[in-house]
C-alpha positions as CSV (number, residue, x, y, z in Angstrom):
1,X,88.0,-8.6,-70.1
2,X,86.6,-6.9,-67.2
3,X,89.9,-6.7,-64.6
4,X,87.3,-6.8,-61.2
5,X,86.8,-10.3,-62.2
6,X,88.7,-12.0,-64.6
7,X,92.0,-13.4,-63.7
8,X,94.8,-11.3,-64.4
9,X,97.7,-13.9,-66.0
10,X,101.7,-13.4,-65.9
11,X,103.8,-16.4,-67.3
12,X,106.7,-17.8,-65.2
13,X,108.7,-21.1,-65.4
14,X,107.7,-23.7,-63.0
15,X,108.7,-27.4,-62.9
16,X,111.3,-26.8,-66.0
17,X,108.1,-25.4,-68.0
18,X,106.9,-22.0,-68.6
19,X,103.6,-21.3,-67.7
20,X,101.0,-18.9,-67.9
21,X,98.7,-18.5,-64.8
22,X,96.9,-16.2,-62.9
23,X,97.4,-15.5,-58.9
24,X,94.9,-13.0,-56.9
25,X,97.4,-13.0,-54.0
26,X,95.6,-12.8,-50.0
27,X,98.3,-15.6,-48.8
28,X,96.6,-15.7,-45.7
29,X,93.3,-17.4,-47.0
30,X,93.3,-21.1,-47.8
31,X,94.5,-21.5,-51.2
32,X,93.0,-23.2,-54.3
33,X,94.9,-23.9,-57.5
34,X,92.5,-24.5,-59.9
35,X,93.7,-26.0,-63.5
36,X,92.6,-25.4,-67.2
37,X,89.8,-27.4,-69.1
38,X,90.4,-28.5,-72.5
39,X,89.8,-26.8,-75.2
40,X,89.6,-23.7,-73.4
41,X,92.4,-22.0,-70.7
42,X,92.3,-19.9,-66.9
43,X,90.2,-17.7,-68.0
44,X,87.0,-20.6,-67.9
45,X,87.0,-19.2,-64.4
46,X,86.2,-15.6,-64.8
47,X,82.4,-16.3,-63.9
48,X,83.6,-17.8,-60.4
49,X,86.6,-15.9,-59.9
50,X,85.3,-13.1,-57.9
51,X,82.8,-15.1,-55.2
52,X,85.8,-17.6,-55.0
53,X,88.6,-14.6,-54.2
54,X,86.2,-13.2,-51.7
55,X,87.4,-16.9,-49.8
56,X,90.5,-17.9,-51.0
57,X,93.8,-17.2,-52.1
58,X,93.5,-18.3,-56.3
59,X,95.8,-19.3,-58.0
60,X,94.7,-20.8,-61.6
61,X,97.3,-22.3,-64.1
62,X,97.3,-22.8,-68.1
63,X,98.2,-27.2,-67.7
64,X,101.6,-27.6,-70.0
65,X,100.0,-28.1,-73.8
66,X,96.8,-26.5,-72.2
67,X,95.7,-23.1,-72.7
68,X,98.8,-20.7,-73.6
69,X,101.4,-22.8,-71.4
70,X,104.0,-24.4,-73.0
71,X,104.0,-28.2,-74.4
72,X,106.5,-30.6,-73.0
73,X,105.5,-34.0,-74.7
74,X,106.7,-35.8,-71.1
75,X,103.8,-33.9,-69.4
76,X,101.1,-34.8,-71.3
77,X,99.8,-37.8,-69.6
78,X,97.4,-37.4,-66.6
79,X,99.8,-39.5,-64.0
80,X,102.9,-37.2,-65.3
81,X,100.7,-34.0,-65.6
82,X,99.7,-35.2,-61.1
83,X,103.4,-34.7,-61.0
84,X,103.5,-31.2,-62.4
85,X,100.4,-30.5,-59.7
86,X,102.7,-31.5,-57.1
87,X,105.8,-30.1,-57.9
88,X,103.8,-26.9,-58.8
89,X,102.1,-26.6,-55.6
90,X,105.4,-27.2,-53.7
91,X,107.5,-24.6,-56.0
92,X,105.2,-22.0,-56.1
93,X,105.4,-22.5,-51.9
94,X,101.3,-22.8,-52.3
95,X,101.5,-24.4,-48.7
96,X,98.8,-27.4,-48.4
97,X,96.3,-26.3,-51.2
98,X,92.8,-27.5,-52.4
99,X,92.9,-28.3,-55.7
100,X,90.0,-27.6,-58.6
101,X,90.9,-29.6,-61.3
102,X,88.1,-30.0,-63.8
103,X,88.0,-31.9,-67.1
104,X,91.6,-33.3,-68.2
105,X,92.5,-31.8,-64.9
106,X,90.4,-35.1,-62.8
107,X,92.8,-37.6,-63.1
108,X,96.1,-35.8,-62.9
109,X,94.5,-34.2,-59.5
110,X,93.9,-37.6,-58.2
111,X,97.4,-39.0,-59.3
112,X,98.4,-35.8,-57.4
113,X,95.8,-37.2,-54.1
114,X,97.2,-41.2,-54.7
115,X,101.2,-39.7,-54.6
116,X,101.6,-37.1,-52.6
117,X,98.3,-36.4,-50.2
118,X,100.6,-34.0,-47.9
119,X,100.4,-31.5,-50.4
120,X,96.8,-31.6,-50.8
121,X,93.9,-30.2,-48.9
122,X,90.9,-31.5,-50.8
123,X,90.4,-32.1,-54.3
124,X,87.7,-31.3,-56.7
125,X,87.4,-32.6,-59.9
126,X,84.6,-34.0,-62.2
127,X,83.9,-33.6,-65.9
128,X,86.9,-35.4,-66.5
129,X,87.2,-39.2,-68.1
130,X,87.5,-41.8,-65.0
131,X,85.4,-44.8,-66.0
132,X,86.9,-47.9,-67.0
133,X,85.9,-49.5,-69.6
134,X,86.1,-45.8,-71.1
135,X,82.9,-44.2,-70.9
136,X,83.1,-41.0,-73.2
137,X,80.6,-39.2,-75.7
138,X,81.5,-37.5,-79.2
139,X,83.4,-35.7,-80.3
140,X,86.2,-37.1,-77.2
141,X,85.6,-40.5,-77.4
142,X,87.0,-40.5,-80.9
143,X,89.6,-38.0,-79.9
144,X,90.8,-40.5,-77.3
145,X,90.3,-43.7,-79.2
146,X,90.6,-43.6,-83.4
147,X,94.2,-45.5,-84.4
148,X,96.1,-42.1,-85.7
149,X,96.1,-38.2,-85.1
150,X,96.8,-38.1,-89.0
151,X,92.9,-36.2,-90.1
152,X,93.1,-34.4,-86.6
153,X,96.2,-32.6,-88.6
154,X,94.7,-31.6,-92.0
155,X,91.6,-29.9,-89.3
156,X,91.4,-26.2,-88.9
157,X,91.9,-26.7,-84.8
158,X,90.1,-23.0,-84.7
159,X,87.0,-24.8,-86.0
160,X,87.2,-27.8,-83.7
161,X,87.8,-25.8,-80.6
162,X,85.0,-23.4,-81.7
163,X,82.4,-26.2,-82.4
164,X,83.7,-27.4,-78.5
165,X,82.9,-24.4,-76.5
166,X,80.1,-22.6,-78.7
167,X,77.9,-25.8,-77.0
168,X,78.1,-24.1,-74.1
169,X,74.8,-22.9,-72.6
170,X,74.3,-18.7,-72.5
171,X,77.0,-18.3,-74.0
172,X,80.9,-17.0,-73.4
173,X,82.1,-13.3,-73.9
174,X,83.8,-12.9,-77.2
175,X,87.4,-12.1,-75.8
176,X,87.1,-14.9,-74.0
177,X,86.2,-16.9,-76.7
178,X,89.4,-15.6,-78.7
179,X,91.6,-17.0,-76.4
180,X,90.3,-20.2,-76.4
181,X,90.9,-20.4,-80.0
182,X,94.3,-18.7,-80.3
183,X,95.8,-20.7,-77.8
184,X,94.8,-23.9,-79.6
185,X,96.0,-22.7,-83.1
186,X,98.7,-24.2,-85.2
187,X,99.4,-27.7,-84.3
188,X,99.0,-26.8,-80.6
189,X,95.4,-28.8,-80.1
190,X,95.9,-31.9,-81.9
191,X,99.2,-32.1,-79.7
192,X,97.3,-31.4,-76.5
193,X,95.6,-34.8,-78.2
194,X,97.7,-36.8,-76.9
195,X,96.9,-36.0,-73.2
196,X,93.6,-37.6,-73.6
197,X,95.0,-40.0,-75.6
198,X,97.0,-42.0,-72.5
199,X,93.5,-42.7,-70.8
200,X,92.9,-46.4,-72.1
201,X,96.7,-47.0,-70.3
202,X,96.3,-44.8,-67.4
203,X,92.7,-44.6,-66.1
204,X,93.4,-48.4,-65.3
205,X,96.1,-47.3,-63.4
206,X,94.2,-44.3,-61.8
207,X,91.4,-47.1,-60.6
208,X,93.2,-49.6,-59.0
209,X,94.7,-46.3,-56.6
210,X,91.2,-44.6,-55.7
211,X,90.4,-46.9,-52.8
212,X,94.1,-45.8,-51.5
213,X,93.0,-41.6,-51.8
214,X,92.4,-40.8,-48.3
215,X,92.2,-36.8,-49.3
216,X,89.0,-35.6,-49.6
217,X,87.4,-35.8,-53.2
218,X,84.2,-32.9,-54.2
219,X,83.0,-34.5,-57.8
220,X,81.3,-31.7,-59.4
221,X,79.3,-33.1,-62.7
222,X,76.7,-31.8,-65.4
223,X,73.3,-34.0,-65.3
224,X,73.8,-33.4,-69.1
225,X,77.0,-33.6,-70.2
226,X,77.3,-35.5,-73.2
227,X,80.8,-35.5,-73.7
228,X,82.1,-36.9,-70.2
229,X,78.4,-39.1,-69.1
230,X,77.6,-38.6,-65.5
231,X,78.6,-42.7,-65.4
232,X,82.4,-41.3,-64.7
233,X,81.3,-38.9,-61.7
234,X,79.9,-41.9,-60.7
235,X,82.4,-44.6,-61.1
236,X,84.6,-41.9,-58.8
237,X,81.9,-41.8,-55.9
238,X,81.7,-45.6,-55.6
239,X,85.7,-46.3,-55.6
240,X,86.6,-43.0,-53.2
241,X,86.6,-43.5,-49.4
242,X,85.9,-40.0,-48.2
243,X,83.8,-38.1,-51.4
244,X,81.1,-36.1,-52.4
245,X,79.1,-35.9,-56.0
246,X,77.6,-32.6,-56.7
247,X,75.1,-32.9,-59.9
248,X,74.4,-29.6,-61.3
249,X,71.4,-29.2,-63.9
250,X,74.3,-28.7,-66.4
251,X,76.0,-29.5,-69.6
252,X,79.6,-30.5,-70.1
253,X,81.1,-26.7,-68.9
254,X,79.4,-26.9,-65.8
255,X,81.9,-23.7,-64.3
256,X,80.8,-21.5,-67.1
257,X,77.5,-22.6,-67.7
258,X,76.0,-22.3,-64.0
259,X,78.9,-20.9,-62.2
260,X,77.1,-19.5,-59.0
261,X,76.2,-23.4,-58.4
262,X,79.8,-24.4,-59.5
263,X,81.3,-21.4,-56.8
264,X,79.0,-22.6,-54.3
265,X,80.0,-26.6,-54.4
266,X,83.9,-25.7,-54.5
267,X,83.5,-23.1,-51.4
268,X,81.6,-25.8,-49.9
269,X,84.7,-28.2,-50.1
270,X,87.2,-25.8,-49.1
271,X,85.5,-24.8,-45.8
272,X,84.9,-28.6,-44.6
273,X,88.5,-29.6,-45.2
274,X,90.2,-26.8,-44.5
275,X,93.9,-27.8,-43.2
């Protein structure tokens, strides 16, 4: 991994869990803490971690049971996992921070926005399941909804996560690509399965709070993402009082698969609602 522009991670323990994540210091630029998709980990944001440095203090983290941080089964829900964001951003003395949060990271950000807005700049999120009733393609919406996790188990979880992010358009560098998969190996994804798996109890929850979420929401979406439809992005827009949908020309892996776009909208949110 080239070192100019690829985070650089260190593991610490934060909010009783370790962690890994990646910090490119300058504490006197706004700062953004930017989470990990699923299946993958920080380093989905090597392709927009250099234009995004040149602006801002970074400072990306593996979500516990996400990338190579550790599991901690109270965590993996999206309104526990908004607590984590909080308590991170507080711990970690991140001041009053814009938050990227894309994928699994959508509606723990906005939990985040709905409990504790003081600690949040703006939000950006998207990509992530929001629409009630659920609106998700395959292979999540069975993920999310089949009865048991028991054929998930007898899965290589290299092959799943493989078959995931090998969709992605152009392509991802190989090392890359190895982390995605070794941080997913054993019975580490179908664990992080049960994440996803609180959305038909919590994104009820999470709707009945948007019209309270007074922080400023950036929904970032892939015209063509057929894993999380655009109808989510959408279903966000309508219920938020002060946001913004970006549509990139884009699959599900909008930051990897046009991230000079991606850079562009999340620069564009940080200097409107800069605190």
């Amino acid at each position: 991994m080239s070192t100019t522009t690829t985070p650089q991670v260190r593991f610490r323990t934060m909010g009783g869990v370790q962690i890994r994540y990646a910090d490119s210091g300058a504490s006197h630029k706004p700062t953004v803490v930017l989470t990990s998709p699923w299946p993958e980990s920080v380093y989905a944001f090597a392709p927009v971690w250099a234009p995004l440095a040149e602006h801002a203090r970074l400072f990306a983290v593996d979500l516990p049971g996400f990338g190579a941080s550790e599991r901690r089964e109270d965590l993996l829900s999206p309104r526990a996992m908004g607590e984590f964001l909080a308590r991170l951003i507080a711990e970690a003395d991140l001041g009053r921070a814009h938050i990227v949060a894309p994928d699994v990271g959508t509606s723990a950000a906005l939990f985040a926005a709905a409990a504790h807005p003081e600690r949040l700049a703006s939000v950006v999120v998207g990509t992530g399941g929001a629409a009630v009733p659920i609106q998700l393609g395959e292979p999540l919406a069975s993920w999310v909804l089949d009865p048991g996790l028991g054929k998930y188990r007898k899965m290589d979880p290299r092959v799943i996560v493989a078959t995931a992010v090998d969709t992605i358009a152009g392509g991802i560098p190989g090392d890359i690509r190895a982390d995605y998969l070794a941080c997913y190996e054993g019975d580490r994804f179908v664990e992080s399965m049960r994440y996803a798996r609180r959305y038909p109890e919590e994104l009820p929850v999470l709707a009945g709070l948007l019209p309270q979420i007074t922080t400023p929401v950036t929904i970032i979406n892939g015209r063509h993402d057929r894993v999380v439809p655009l109808a989510n992005a959408e279903f966000l827009d309508q219920r938020l009082p002060a946001s913004r949908l970006v549509i990139i020309d884009a699959g599900h892996f909008v930051w990897e698969e046009e991230p000079a776009k991606y850079a562009s909208a999340v620069l564009d949110s940080i200097t409107a609602n800069r605190p």
